[in-house]
N, C-alpha and C positions, 0 to 999 in steps of 0.2 A: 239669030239663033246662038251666035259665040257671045251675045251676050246675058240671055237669058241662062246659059250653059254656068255663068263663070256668076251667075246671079245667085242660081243653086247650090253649086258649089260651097259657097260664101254662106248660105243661108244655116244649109248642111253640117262647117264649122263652127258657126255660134250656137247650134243649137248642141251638137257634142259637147263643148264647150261650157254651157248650161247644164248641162244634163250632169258630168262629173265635176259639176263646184258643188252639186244638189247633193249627191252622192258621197263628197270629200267629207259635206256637213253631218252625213249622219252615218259618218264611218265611226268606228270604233277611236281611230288614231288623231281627231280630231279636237278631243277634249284634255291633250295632256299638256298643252302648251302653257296653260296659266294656271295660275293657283286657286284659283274657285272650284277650278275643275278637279285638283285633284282634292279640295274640301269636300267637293258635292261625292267625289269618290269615296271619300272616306267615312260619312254620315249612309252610301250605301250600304257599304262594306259593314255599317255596324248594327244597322237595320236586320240585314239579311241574319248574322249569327244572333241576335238578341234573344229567343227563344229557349236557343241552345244555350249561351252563357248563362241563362236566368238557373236554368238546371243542376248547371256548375257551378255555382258559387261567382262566376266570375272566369272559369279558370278554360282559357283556348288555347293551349297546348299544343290540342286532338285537331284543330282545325288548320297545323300550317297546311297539310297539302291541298285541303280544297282554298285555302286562302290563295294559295297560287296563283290556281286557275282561272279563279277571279280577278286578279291582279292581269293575269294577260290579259282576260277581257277587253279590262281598259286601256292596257300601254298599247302603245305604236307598233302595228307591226307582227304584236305576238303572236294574234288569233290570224294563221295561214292556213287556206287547204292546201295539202299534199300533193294532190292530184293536178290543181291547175296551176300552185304555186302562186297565188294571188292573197290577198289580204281579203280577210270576211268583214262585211259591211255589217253594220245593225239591221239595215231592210231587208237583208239576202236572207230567202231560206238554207238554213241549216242542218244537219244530221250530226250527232255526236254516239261516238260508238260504245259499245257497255262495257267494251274491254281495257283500252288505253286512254277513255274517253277524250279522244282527239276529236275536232271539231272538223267538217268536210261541208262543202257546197252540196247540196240537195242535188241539184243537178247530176254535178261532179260523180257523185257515190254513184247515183242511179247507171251512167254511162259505165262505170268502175263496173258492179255489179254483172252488166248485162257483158261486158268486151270479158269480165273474168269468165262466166259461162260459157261462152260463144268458145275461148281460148279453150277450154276443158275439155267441152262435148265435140268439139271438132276431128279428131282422132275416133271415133265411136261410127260404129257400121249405123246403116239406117234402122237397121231392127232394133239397135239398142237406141238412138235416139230420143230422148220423151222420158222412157220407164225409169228411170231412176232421177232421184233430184239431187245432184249436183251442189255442194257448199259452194259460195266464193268468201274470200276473205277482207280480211279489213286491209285498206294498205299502211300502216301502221307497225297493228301488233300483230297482223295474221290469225286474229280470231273468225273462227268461222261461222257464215251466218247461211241458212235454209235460202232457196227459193223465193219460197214463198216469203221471207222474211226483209227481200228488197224496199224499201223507203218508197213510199209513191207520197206522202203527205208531209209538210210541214209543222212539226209539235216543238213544244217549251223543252225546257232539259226533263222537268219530272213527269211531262206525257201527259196533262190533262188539258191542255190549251191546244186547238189547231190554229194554225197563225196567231200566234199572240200577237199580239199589237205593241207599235213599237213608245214604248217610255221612256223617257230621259234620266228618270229617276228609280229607275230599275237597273237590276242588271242583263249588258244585252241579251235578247233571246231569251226574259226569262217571264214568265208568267204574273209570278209575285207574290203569288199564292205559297202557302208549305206545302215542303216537296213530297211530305208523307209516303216516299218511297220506304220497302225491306230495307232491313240492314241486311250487310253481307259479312260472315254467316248470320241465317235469319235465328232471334231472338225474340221473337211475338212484338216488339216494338218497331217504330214508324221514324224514321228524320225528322227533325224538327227544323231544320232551316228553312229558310226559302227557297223558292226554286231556283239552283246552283246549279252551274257546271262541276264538273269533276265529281270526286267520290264521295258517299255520305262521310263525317266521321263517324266514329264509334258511337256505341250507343251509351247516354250521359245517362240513363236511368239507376234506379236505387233500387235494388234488391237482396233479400238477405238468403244468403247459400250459405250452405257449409264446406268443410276443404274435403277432397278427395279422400280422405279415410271412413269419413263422418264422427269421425270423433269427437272434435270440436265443436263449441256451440256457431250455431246459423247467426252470422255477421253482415252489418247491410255494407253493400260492395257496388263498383259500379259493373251495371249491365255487361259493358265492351269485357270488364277483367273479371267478372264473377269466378271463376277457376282459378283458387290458390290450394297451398300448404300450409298447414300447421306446424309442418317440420318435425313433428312426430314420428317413431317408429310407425311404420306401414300395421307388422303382426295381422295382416291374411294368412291362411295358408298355404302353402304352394302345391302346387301340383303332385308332388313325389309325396304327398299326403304326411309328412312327417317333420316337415321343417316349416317355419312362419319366415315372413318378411320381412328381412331388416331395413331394407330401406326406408325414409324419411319419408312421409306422405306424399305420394304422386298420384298424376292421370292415367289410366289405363292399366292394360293386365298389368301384373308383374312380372319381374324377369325371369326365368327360369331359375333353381335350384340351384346356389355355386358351390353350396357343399358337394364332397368327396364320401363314399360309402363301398363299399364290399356286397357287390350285387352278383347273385348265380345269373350263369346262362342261361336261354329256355330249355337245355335238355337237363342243366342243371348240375352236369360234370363239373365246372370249371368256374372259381370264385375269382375275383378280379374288383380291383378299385377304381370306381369310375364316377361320372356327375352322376347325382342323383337325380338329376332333372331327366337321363334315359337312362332308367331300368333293362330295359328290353334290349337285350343284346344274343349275337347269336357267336358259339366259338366256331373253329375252324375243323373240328371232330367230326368225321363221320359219324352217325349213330351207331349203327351196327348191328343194334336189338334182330333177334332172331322174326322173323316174317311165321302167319301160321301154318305155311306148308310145312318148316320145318327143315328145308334145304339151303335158301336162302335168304341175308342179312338185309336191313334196310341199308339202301345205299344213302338215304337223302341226307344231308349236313344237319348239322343242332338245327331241332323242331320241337316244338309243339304239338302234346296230344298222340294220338294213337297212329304207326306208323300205315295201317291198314294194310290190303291185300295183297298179295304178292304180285307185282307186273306182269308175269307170267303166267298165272293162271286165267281159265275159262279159254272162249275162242281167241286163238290168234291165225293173221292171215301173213299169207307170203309175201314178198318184199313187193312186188306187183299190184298184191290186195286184188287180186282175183277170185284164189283160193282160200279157206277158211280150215285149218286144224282145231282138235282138240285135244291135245297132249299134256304129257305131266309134264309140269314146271322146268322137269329137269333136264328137258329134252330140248334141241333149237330147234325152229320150225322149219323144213324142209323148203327148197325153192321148186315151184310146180312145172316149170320146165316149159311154159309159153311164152312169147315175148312181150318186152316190157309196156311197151306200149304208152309212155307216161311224157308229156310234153315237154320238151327240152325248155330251154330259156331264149328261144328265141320267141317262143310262143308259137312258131305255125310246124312245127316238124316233130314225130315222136320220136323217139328211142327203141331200135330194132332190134338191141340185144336179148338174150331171154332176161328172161326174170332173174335179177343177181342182186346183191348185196349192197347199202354204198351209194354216192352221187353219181345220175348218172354221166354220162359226155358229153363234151359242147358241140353243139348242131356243126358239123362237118359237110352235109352237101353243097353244092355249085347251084344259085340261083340269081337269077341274071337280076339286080340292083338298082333301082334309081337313084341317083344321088337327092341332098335333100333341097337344091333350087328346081329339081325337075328336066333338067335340060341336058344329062347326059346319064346314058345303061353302062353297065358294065358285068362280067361274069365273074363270082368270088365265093367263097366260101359264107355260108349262111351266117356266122356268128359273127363275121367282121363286117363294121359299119362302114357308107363307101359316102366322102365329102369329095367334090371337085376342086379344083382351084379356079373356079371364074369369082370375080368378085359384082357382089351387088352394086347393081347402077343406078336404084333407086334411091329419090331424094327422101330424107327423111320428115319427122313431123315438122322441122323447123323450119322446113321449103326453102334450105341454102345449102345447105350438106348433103354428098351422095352416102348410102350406108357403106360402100367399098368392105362390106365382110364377106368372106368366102363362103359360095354355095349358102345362099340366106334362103331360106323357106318362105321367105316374102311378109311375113311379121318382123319389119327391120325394128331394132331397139329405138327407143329414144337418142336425142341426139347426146352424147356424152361431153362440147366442145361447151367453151364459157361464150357466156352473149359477147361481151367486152366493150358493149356500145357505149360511149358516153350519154350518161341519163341528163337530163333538161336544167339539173343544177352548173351544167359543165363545168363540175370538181371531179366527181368520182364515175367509176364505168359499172356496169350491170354486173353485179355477180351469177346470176341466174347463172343455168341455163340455157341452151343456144336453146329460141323457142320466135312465135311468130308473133307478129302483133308490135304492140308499142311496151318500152320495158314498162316497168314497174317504177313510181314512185321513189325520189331518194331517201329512204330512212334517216338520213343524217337530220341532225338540225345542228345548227352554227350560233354560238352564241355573240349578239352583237352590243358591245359593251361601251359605257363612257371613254373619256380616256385615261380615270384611274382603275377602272375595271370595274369595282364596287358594285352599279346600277347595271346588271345585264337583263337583255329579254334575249329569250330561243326562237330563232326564224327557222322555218327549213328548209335546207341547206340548198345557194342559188337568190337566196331573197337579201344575201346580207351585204350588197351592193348598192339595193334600192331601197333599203332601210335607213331613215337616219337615225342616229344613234339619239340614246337616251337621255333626256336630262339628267345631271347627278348634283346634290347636294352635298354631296359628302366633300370634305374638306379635299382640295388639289394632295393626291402623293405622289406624283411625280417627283424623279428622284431630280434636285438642286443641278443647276448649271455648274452651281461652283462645287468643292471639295466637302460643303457641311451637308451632312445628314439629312436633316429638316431643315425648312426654310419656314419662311412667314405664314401663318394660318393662312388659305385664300380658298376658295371653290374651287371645286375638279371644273377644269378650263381646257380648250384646244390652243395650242398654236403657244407663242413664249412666255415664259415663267418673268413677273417684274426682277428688275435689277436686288438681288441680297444687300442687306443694311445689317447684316452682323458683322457680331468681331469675328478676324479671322478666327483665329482657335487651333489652327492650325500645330502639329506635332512639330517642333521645332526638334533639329539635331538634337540637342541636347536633353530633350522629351519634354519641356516644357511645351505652354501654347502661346500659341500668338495673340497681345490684345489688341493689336491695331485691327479697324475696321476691315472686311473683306475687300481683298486685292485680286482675285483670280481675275476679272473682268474691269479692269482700269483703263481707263481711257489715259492714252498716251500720246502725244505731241507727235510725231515725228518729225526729225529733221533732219537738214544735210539731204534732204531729197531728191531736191530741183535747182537748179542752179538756173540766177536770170540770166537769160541771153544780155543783154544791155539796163541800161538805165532807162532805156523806156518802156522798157516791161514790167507789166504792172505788180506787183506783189501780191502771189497767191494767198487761199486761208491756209491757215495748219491745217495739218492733216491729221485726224487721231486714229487709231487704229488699237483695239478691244484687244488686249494682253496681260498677262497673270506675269505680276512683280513679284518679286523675292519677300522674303520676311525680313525685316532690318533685325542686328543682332539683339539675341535676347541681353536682358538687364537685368533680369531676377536676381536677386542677393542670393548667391548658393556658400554654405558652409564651406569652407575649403582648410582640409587639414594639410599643416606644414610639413616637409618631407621627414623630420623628425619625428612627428606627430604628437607634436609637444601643445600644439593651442589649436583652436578652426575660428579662424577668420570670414565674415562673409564678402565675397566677391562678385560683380557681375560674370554672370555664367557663361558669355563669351570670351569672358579672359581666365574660366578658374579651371587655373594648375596647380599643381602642387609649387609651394615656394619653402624657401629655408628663411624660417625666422631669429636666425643671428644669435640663438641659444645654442649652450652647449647640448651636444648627444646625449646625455645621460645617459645610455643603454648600456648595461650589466655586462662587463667583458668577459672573456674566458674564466678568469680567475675566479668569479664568480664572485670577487672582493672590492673592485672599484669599475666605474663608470667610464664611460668615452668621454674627454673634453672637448673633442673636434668639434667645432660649428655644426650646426643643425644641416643634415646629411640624407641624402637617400640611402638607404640599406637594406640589400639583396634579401631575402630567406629563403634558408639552405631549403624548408622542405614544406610544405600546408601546416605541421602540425606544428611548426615552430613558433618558440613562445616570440609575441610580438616586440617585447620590452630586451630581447634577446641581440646581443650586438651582431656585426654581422660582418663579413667580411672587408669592406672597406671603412670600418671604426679603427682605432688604433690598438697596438697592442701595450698589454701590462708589462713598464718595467718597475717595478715597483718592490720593494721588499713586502712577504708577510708581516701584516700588519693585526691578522687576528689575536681576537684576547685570549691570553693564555691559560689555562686552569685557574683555578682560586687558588690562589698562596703561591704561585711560579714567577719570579720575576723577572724570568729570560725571556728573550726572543727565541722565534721561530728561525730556525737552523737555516730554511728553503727559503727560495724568493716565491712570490705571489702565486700562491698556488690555491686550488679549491678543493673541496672538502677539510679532513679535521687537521690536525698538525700533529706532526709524530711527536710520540713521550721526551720529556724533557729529562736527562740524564747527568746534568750539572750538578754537583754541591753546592749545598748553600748552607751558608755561615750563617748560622743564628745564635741569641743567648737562652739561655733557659731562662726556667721563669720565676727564679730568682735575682735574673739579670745579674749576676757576679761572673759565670762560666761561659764559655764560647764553645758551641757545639758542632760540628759537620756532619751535614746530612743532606740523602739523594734526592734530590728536587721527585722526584717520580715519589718516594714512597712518603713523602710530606704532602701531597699533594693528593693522594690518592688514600690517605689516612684516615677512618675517620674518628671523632674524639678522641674516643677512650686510646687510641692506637698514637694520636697524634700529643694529647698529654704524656703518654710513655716516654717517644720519642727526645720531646723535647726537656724533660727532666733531669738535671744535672746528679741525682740520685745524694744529694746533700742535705742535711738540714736548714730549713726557712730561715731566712735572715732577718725576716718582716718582725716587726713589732707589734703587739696585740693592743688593744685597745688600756688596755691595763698598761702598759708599757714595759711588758716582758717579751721574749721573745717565743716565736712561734715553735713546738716543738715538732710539726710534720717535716716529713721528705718535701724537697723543693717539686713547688705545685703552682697549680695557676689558679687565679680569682684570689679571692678575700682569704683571707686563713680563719680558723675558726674563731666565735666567741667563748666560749668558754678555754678557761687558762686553770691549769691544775697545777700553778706554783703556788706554796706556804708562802704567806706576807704577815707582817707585822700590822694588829689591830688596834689604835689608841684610843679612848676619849678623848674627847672635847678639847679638854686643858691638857691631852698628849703629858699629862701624865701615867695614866693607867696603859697598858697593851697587853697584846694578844696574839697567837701564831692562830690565821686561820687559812683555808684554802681562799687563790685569788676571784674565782668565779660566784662563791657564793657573797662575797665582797658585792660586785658589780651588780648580783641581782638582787642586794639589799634585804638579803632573808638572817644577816648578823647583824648585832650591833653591841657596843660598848658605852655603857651608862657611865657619867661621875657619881663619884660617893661624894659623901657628905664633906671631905678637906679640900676636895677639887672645885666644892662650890665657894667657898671661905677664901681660896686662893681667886676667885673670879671676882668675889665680891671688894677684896683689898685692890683688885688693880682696877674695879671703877671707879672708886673712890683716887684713888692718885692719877686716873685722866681728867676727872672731873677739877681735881686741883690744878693740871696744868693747864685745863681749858680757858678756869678765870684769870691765870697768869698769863696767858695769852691774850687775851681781852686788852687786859689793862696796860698791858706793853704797846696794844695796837691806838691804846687811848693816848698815851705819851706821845708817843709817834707824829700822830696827827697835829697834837697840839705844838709840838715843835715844829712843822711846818706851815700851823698859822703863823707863829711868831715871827718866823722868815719870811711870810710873805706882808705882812704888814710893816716889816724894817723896810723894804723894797721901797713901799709907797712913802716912807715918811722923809726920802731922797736925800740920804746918807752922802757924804762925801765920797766924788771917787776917792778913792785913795788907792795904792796897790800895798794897802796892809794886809796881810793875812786873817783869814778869819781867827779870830781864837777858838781853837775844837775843845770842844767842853765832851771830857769824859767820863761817862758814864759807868761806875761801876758795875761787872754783872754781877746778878748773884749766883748763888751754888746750884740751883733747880736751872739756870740757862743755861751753864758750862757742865751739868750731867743729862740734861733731858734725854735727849738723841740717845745714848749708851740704855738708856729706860725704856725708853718708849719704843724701840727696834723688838726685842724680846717679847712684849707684851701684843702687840701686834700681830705679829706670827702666831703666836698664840690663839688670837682671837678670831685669824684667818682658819685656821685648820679646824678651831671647834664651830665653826660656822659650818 
């Protein structure tokens, strides 16, 4: 027997065992594992909207949220019931609700359905039991469904299929058919998809409306957005019948009237500025208008119309309303003097006064009380109500709680306490109501996501433990081990990031980056660890151990300017300081006249706005005389040492000549200086007459002056011809400009003509003197050659007589000459 028992058993588990690999295979979550699956997904997926997009041009938009729903379909995990917190099968009958169209087990709901009634009508006497029918809700979104509208059958999503049959190449639980459901709101058109989970979209049709004014011509629009604006003024008119509408073409009535207007009252007394959108107003005036008895006014406030009859006339009865008078108006109607007899406010006891005027009194008799649990009398006055203090013992509807209110009538309230039970996701507790039964469903859902996040699906909440998480394709973001940003492109992955092969890049001190390859994670030797016991122990491996090295110094060429700031040099960035480059300062000292010689320096500044090239306190100071240039024409120095700005006036004499240059004048450097021309020609004028000579070779007759002296000369000279013998007195300047002249006469020519003739004769005596000449020096040089004896005889000089024309030439020919210069 123990062993057919443990046979059973055994048989028992493989066949479980069988039964949920059957079940694994035609679950939903079974087909996301490889990529066929999710192609054969996505040729669904384009199946189902093809209809739709044909409509649109192409354009799905309008379909993410039903694309959603679809999409859980297929992932792992998505499609859970609520209720039992399990994953839906492709085989399992399903219900989906019209509200938040959440998917639930057939089963599931029905149980829901029936445990929500049962929970409802449990509270309810037996007479009311049955006659009324009772909603239960979604556990979801809390939409509420009839009775009679409980699930007993399994259908497709769009309800024309019982059991649809299960297809691989459908989507699950769907028929396959078009889902030719209403749109919501209805529009006389039909869905065009296939039979989907989730909501239709909109509707893709083409029709042509016009915009909310009807102004505008009729535009073809889509179905879902047919309802626009033109943007046009509105111009209806509004209600206060006197104003149009400005607004821009809209839906629905207009707005009220925002104009301001001057509207009477209804009695019409009293004008006032108000919206014109309410005319109708009442003031605060009595009427007063006389009544037709004639005695008395209308009492009633601004009205409308005819105030009518006096109150006071015809029958009136006594305060009691017993008695009935017929009196003038002007009279009150007498009290009849029986008593009043009219039911107090307790409702059982009347009023024993006579007939009077006025409310009457609160019930004052002693009538013996029951309180309102029933279980204790008392004697008290009529009008006062009598509570005990025993408290209610009765448990309430939640069957855990006693009601404990004072003196309860036995209708105890609902329980007022929170559930607090932890619901079946064991995260969150009941918010309900302390009530009986099993709580309610966790609303939550928990999103269970890759490990970059990217690929999530929505479990409800409780599932997301036994969920394995999503495939994601999307690149790994996970933030770098090391210090960089981004790492290598790779797949969103679990578990460690490969080793980084960038350059560090790292912000170095000095804000450069680092180009050596990343170091945060370097494997490093360690040593000096272990120390061997002897020489016969054997030599351990290194040990390395994963530690983030330093950046070695930067070496970037950085500018570096000298503390002078005379040159910039480039230097590696780990050594660049400022240096002194062994030139002089040259910065502008106080005197604002000469420069610092000190060696290339650092220097302070006094203040931000100080000029940079500005010396500084550790420059040196100016001993230096002023050395600025002096005025034009000054040839002193400056009196001060090295000082800045201008140089005070020069007050010396200075010895000049005039400009004659004969006199020697003294004058104040300041007002020689400060002269101009015409002041400074005065100055220096020795007030003499010009020594200069005129071009004529007379003398100038101005006062001593500067520059050229004039050309024109108005001294008398002697005019001659040619042969100077003829002259003339005329002025010198007309001389020079050639506008005179002096002709020979006819003996002037005769005297030119004899003295050609007597150069002409001494020209050929010349000649022939030069021919003698020569020929005496042949003869000498041919004695030479014919090698004469020395001898130291003298020569014999052979003299030449002259004649008369040799020995007077010269005394002739001086006269004639000059002569012959001047008439040239």
């Amino acid at each position: 027997l123990s062993s057919q028992k443990k046979f059973d058993e055994i048989k028992k588990a493989n066949q479980a065992a069988a039964k949920k690999l059957v079940e694994d295979q035609f679950s939903s979550s079974s087909e996301d594992d490889d990529e066929d699956a999710e192609a054969k997904q996505g040729k669904i997926l384009a199946k189902t909207f093809t209809i739709y997009t044909s409509q649109t041009d192409g354009d799905a938009s309008e379909l993410e949220r039903t694309r959603q729903y679809m999409n859980e379909a297929f992932q792992s995990g998505a499609m859970t019931c609520l209720i039992c917190i399990a994953s839906v099968k492709r085989n399992q009958a399903v219900w989906s609700c019209c509200g938040c169209f959440c998917i639930f087990h057939l089963v599931c709901i029905q149980k829901w359905a029936k445990d929500s009634l049962f929970l409802v009508s449990s509270p309810l006497t037996d007479d009311d039991f049955g006659k009324k029918d009772y909603p239960w809700p979604c556990p979801k979104c809390r939409f509420e469904y009839k009775r009679s509208e409980t699930p007993s059958r399994y259908y497709c999503y769009c309800g024309k299929v019982e059991n649809p049959a299960l297809d691989p190449w459908l989507v699950p639980h769907s028929c396959g058919q078009i889902c030719e459901r209403e749109f919501k709101p209805p529009c006389g058109h039909k869905c065009l998809l296939l039979c989907h989970p989730g909501p239709c979209p909109p509707c893709p049709k083409m029709v042509t409306t016009t915009c909310h004014c009807k102004k505008a011509k009729p535009v073809p629009r889509r179905c879902s957005a047919k309802e626009w604006s033109c943007r046009l003024p509105c111009g209806r008119t509004l209600l206060c019948g006197q104003h149009t509408c400005e607004n821009s073409c809209h839906a629905g009535d207009c707005q009220p009237c925002p104009r301001v207007s001057e509207q009477r009252c209804i009695c019409g007394r009293k004008t006032a500025e108000r919206l014109c959108a309410s005319p109708q107003w009442q003031c605060d005036q009595v009427c007063g208008k006389p009544l037709p008895c004639g005695s008395h006014t209308c009492e009633r406030v601004c009205h409308a119309g005819p105030c009518g009859d006096c109150p006071r006339s015809g029958k009136r009865s006594c305060p009691c309303e017993k008695t009935k008078f017929t009196l003038p108006c002007t009279e009150d109607v007498p009290t009849c003097g029986d008593s009043c007899d009219k039911v107090l406010e307790c409702g059982i006891h009347k009023c024993s006064q006579r007939c009077h005027r006025g409310p009457c009194e609160i019930c004052r008799q002693e009538v013996e009380k029951q309180c309102r649990c029933g279980k204790h009398t008392k004697r008290m006055p009529c009008h006062k109500p009598y509570l005990c203090e025993t408290k209610c013992t009765k448990t309430r509807d939640c069957q855990k709680h006693q009601c404990r209110r004072k003196c309860c009538s036995g209708n105890c309230p609902p329980c007022d306490q929170v559930c607090g039970r932890t619901l079946g996701c064991r995260n969150h507790k009941c918010p309900s109501g302390c009530h009986r039964g099993s709580c309610n469903p966790c609303p939550e859902t928990v999103d269970v996501k890759c490990n970059c996040g990217k690929t999530v699906i929505k479990v409800p909440c409780g599932r997301e433990r036994t969920i394995k998480p999503p495939k994601c394709k999307q690149l790994c973001s996970r933030p770098p081990t090391c210090h960089h940003s981004t790492q290598e492109k790779h797949h969103c992955h679990f578990g460690r990031c490969p080793p980084c092969r960038q350059s560090c890049q790292k912000t170095l001190a000095c804000g450069h980056l680092c180009p050596v390859p990343c170091h945060d994670e370097a494997l490093v030797k360690q040593t000096g660890l272990h120390q061997s016991a002897g020489p016969w122990e054997q030599p351990s491996e290194p040990v390395f151990i994963q530690t983030s090295l330093p950046c070695p110094p930067c070496e970037v060429p950085i500018p570096v300017e000298c503390l002078g700031q005379h040159e910039v040099s480039p230097l590696p960035c780990h050594s660049a300081n400022p240096y002194s480059c062994r030139r002089s300062c040259g910065r502008l000292l106080d005197c604002q006249n000469h420069t610092c010689l000190k060696e290339c320096h650092h220097v302070t500044k006094l203040n931000s706005t100080a000029d940079g090239r500005k010396a500084g306190p550790e420059c040196l100071q100016c001993e230096e005389e002023c050395t600025k240039p002096r005025p034009s024409g000054c040839p002193h120095r400056c009196v001060l040492p090295c000082h800045p700005g201008d140089c005070p006036s020069c007050l010396q004499m200075v010895k000049i000549k005039c400009h004659c240059r004969l006199s020697v004048l003294y004058i104040e450097c300041l007002k020689l200086t400060c002269a101009d021309l015409k002041e400074k020609e005065h100055l220096i004028s020795c007030k003499n007459q010009c020594p200069k000579e005129l071009p004529c070779g007379h003398r100038c007759k101005e006062i001593c002056h500067s520059g050229s002296c004039p050309l024109s000369c108005s001294q008398k000279v002697k005019l001659r011809c040619l042969c100077k013998r003829l002259k003339k007195e005329i002025q010198c300047s007309k001389i020079q400009e050639g506008r005179v002249s002096l002709e020979c006469d006819a003996l002037c020519k005769e005297m030119k003509r004899k003295a050609s003739e007597i150069k002409e004769a001494e020209a050929k005596a010349a000649i022939e003197e030069e021919k003698r000449r020569q020929q005496a020096e042949l003869e000498a040089f041919e004695n030479r050659l014919k090698g004469r004896r020395k001898n130291k005889r003298r020569k014999d000089e052979v003299e030449v007589e002259q004649s008369s024309w040799q020995k007077y030439k010269n005394l002739i020919m001086l006269p004639m000459f000059g002569v012959a210069v001047v008439m040239v």
